[in-house]
C-alpha positions in Angstrom: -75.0 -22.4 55.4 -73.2 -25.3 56.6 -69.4 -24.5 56.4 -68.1 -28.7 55.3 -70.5 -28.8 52.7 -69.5 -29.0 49.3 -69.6 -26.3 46.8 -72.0 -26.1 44.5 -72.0 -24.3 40.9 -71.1 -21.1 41.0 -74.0 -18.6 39.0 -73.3 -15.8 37.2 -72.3 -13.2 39.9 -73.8 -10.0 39.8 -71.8 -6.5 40.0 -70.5 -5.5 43.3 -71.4 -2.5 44.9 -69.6 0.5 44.1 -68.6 1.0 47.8 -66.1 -2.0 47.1 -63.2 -1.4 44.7 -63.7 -4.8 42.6 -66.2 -6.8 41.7 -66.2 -10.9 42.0 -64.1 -12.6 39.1 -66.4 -13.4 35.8 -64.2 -16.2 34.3 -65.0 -18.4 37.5 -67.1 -21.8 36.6 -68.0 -24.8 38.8 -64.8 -26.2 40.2 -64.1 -29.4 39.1 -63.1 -31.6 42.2 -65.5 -31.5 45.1 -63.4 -29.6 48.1 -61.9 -26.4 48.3 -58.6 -27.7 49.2 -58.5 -28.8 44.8 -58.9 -25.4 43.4 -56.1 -22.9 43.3 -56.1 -20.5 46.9 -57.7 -17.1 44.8 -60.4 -19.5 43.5 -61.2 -21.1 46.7 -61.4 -17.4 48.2 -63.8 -16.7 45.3 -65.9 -19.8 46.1 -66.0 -18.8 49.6 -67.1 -15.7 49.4 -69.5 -15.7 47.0 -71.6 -19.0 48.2 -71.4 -18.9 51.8 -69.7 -15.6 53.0 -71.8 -13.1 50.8 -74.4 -15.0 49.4 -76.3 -11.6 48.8 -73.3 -10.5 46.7 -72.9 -7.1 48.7 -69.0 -7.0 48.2 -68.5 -7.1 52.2 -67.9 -10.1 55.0 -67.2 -10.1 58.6 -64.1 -11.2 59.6 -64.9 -13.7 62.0 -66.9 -15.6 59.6 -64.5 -15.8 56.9 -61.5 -17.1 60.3 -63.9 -19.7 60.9 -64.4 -21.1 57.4 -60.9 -20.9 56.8 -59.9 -23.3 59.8 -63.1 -25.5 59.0 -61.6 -25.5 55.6 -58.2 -25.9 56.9 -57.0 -23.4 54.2 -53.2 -22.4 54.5 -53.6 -18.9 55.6 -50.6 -18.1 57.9 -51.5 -16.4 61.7 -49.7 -13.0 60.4 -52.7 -12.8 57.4 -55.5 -13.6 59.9 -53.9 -10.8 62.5 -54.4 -8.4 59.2 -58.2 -9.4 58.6 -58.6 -8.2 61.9 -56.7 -5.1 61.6 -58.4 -4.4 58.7 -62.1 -5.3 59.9 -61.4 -2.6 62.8 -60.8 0.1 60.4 -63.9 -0.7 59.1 -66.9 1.2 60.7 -69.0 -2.0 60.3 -66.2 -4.7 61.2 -66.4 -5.9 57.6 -63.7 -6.2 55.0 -64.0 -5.2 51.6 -63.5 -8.2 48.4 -60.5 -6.6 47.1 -58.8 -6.3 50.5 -59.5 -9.8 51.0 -57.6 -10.3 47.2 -55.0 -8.2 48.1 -54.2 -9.7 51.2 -54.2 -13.6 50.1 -52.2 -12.5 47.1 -49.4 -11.1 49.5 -50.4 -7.4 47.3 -50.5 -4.3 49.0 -51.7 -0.7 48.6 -51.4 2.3 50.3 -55.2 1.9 51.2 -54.7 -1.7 52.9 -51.9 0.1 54.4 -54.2 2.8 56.0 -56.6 0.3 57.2 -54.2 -1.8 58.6 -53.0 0.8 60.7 -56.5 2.1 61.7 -56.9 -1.5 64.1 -53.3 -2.5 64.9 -53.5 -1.1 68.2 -55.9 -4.1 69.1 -52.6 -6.1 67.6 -50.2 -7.6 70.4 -47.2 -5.1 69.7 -44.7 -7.4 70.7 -45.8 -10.5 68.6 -42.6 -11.4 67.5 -40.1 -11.1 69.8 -42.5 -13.9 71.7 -42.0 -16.6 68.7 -40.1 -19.5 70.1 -38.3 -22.4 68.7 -37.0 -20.3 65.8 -33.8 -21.4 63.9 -30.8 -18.8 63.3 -31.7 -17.6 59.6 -35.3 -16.8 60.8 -34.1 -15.5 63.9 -31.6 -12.8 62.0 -34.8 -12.5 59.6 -37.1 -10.9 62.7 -33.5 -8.6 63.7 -33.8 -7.7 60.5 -37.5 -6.5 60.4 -36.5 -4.5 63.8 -33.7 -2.8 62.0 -35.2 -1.5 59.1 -39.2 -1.5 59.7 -41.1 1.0 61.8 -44.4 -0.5 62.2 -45.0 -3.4 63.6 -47.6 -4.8 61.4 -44.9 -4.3 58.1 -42.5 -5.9 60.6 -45.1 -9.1 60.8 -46.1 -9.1 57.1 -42.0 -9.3 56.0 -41.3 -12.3 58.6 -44.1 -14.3 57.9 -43.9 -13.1 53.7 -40.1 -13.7 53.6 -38.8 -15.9 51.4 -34.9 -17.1 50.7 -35.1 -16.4 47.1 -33.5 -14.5 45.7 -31.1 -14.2 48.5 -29.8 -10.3 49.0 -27.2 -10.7 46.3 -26.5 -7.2 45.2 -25.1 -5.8 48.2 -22.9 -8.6 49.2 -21.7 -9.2 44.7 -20.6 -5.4 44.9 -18.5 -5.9 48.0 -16.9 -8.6 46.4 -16.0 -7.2 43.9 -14.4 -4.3 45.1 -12.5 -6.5 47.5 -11.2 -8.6 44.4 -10.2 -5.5 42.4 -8.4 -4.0 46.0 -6.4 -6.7 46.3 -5.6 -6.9 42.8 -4.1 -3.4 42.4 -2.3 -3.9 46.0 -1.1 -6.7 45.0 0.4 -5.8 41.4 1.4 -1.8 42.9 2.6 -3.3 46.6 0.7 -0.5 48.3 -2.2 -0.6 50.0 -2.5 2.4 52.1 -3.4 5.7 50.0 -3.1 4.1 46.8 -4.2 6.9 44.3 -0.6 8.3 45.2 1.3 5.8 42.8 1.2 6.9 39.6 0.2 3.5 38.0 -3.0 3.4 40.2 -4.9 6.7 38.2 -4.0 4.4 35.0 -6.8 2.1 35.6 -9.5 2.3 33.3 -11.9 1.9 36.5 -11.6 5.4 37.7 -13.3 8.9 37.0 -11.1 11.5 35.6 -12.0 14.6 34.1 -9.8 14.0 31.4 -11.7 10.7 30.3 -15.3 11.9 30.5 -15.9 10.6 27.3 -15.6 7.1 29.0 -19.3 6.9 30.4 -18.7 3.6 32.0 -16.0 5.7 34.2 -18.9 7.4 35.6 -20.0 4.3 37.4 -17.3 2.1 37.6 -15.0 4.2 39.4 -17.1 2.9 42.3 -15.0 -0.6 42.3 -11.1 1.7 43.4 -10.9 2.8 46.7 -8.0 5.3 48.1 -6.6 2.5 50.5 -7.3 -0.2 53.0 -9.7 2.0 55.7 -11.7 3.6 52.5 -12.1 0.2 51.2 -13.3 -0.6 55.3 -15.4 1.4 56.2 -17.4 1.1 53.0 -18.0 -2.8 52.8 -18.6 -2.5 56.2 -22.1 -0.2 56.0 -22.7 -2.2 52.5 -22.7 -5.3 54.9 -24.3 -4.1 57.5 -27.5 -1.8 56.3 -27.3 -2.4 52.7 -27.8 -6.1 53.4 -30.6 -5.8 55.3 -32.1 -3.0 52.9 -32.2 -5.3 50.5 -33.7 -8.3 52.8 -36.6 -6.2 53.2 -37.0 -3.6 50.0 -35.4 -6.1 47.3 -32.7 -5.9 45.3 -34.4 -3.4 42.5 -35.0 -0.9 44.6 -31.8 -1.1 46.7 -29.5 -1.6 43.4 -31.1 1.0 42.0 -30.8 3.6 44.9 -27.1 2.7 45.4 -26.5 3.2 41.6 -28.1 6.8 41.6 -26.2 7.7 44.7 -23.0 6.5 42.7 -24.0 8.4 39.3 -24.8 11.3 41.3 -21.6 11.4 42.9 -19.4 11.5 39.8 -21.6 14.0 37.9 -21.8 16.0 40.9 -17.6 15.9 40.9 -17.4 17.1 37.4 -19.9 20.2 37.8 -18.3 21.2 41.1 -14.7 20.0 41.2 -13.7 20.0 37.7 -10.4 19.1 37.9 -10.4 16.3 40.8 -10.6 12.1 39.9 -12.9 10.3 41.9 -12.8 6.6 43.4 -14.4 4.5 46.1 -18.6 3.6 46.1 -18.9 6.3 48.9 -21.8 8.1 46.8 -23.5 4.5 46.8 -22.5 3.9 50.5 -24.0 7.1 51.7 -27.4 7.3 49.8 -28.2 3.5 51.7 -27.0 5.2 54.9 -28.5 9.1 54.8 -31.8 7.1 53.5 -31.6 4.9 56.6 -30.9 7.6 58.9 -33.4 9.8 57.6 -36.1 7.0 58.1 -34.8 6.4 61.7 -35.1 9.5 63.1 -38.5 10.3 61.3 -40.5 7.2 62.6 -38.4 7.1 65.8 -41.3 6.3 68.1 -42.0 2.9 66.2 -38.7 1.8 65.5 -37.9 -1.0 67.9 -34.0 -1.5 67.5 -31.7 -1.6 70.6 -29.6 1.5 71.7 -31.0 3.0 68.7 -29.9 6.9 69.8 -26.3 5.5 70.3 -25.9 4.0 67.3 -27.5 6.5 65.7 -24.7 9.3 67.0 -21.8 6.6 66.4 -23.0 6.4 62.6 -22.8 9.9 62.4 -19.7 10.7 63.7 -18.0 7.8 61.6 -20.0 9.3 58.4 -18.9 12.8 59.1 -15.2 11.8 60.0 -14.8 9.9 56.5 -15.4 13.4 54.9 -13.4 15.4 57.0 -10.5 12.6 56.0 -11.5 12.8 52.4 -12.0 16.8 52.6 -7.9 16.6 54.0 -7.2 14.2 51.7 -8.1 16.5 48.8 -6.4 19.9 49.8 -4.1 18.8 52.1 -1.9 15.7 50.8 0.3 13.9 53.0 2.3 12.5 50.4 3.8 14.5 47.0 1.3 14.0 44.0 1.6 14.3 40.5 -1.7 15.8 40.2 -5.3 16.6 41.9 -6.1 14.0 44.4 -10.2 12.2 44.7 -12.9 14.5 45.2 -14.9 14.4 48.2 -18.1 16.2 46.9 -19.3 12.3 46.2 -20.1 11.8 49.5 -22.5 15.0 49.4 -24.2 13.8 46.4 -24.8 10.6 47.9 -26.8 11.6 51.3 -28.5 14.2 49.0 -29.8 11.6 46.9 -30.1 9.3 50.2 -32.8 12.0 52.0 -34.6 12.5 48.8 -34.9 9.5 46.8 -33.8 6.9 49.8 -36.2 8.4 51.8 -39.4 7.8 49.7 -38.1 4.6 48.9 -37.9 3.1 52.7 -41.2 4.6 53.4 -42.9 2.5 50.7 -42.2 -1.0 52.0 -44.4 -3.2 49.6 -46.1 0.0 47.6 -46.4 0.6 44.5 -44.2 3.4 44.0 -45.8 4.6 40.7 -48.8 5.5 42.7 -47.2 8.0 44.5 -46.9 11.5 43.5 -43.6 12.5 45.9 -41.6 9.3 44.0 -42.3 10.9 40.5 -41.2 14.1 42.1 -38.2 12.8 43.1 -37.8 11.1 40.0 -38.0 14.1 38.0 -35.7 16.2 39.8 -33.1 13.5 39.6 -33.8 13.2 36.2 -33.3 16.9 35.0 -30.0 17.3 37.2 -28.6 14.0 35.2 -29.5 16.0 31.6 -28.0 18.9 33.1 -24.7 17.3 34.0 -24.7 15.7 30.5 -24.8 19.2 29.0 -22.5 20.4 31.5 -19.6 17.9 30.9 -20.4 18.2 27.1 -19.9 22.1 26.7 -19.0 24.1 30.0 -15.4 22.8 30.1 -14.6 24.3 27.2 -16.9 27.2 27.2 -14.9 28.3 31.1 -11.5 27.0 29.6 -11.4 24.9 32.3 -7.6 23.7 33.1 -8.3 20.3 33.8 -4.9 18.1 34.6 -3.6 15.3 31.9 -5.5 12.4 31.9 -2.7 9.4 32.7 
């Protein structure tokens, strides 16, 4: 068929094959102006496919057929999307490309299926494609150091530049920084301290931080993630919040990324009261090291694809600075420089936090634009997390006074 002629009535489209996972839409009638370029982009797909990519309604094309009736068409279909038609007509035994991949792809949905096909033909994919872009401004440019930060594969790392868009900006990361900045300053300014805070005995008075004497305060179990010991607690924390919870949240979005940083922070307190009853708790280092373990972990197990400078360096550097902030809060806690009137923070927080990092991070960094509800290990995870949250509830509800625990006055 001639690819500029106009598209005539659609008829009633037959079933598609059941090698293909969807057949063709049944709501779609003639369109009503006379070019493609006057019907929404998933009904101009429709048209194309059905009239003059598969007029024999067999639920397959080739992919050089559809590339050039798209740029006949001139239809908006960004370089990155036609690099994946390719990918995706090499894993392909016939070189053809399935309706509902076609769908998926012009809808900007993914599966772990496209996924798999994708990576069956990127190798015929320049590996480098973006580091050759020129003429980029600074925001897109941080955008592609981005996608070599946190991506392994090069075709994800494509899809999120090209598929990245401003809004909603990554505000989650950069709001809880703020925050605890605002609430440091505050207490420094009204105590006049602002080096190892928790010693003044007005600071454990906030109604911010954990202590086992206020678990009845739920919100304690969360909040206590605003307080911070002192200035290089407060630091080191906004500092990996800045730089890898940021950029988490560029690529993963701020539900996923809010939600793993919460459940490294819940985890943390609960984890406190099971297994150092009578310590308080402050500073977001649950949060902080659930983004960072998670990160890690996803580093070092896709370390042949991931394409960030000096990565083994940095990698050593993180963990040294990860493991020194324990050793300083294990001192901290058993070893206090200054007199105290009681039990200073715990340090089992930070534990909790990679734990919850290596598990739950972990499968969440490895599904960059999956469904996570498709995947067996996530309600795994899920689960396990779940059942150690009711146990803590039991826990703090009964075992302190079934082991007569001798928990100090709450202030």
């Amino acid at each position: 068929p001639n690819p500029t002629s106009k598209p005539a009535p659609i008829p009633a489209p037959n079933s598609a094959p059941q090698s293909c996972t969807q057949s063709y839409p049944q709501s779609y009638t003639q369109p009503c102006a006379p070019t493609l370029h006057s019907v929404g982009m998933g009904l101009a797909m429709s048209v194309l496919f059905s009239l003059q990519l598969d007029p024999e309604n067999t639920g397959f094309i080739g992919v050089e057929t559809f590339a050039s009736l798209v740029h006949s068409h001139e239809l908006p279909l960004d370089p990155a999307k036609l690099d994946m038609l390719v990918a995706l007509a090499q894993g392909n035994d016939e070189g053809q490309v399935c309706y509902q991949e076609l769908v998926d792809l012009i809808s900007s949905k993914r599966s772990s299926s496209f996924k798999r096909a994708i990576a069956n033909g990127q190798r015929a994919l320049p590996r480098d494609g973006l580091l050759d872009e020129t003429g980029l401004g600074f925001y897109k440019r941080f955008v592609r150091y981005v996608a070599y930060e946190i991506l392994p594969c090069e075709m994800d790392r494509r899809w999120y530049f090209y598929q990245h868009r401003t809004c909603p900006p990554p505000v989650f990361m950069a709001a809880v920084t703020l925050t605890q900045i605002i609430v440091f300053l505050c207490y420094g300014a009204r105590l006049n301290k602002w080096v190892l805070q928790t010693y003044h005995p007005e600071y454990m008075k906030s109604p911010l931080v954990y202590h086992p004497g206020h678990r009845a305060r739920a919100w304690r179990f969360l909040t206590y993630m605003f307080m911070h010991v002192g200035l290089e607690q407060l630091g080191f924390n906004a500092l990996l919040q800045l730089m890898i919870g940021v950029p988490l949240e560029m690529v993963h979005g701020i539900l996923r990324i809010s939600f793993l940083y919460l459940a490294g922070v819940l985890a943390g307190s609960l984890t406190v009261s099971i297994t150092d009853m009578r310590a308080p708790l402050v500073g977001g280092s649950g949060g902080v090291y659930a983004l960072c373990s998670a990160h890690l972990a996803n580093v070092v197990m896709n370390w042949a694809g991931m394409r960030c400078p000096y990565k083994l360096l940095r990698m050593v550097l993180a963990l040294v600075c990860m493991s020194s902030e324990v050793g300083r809060a294990v001192w901290l806690r058993f070893s206090p420089p200054l007199p105290a009137s009681g039990p200073q923070p715990s340090f089992m927080a930070h534990l909790a936090g990679a734990i919850v990092g290596i598990s739950m991070g972990l499968t969440i960094l490895r599904s960059y634009e999956e469904s996570l509800r498709d995947q067996c290990g996530w309600w795994v995870v899920l689960l396990s997390y779940g059942t150690f949250l009711l146990f803590a509830v039991f826990w703090n509800i009964f075992a302190y006074d079934l082991l007569g625990a001798q928990i100090p006055p709450p202030p």
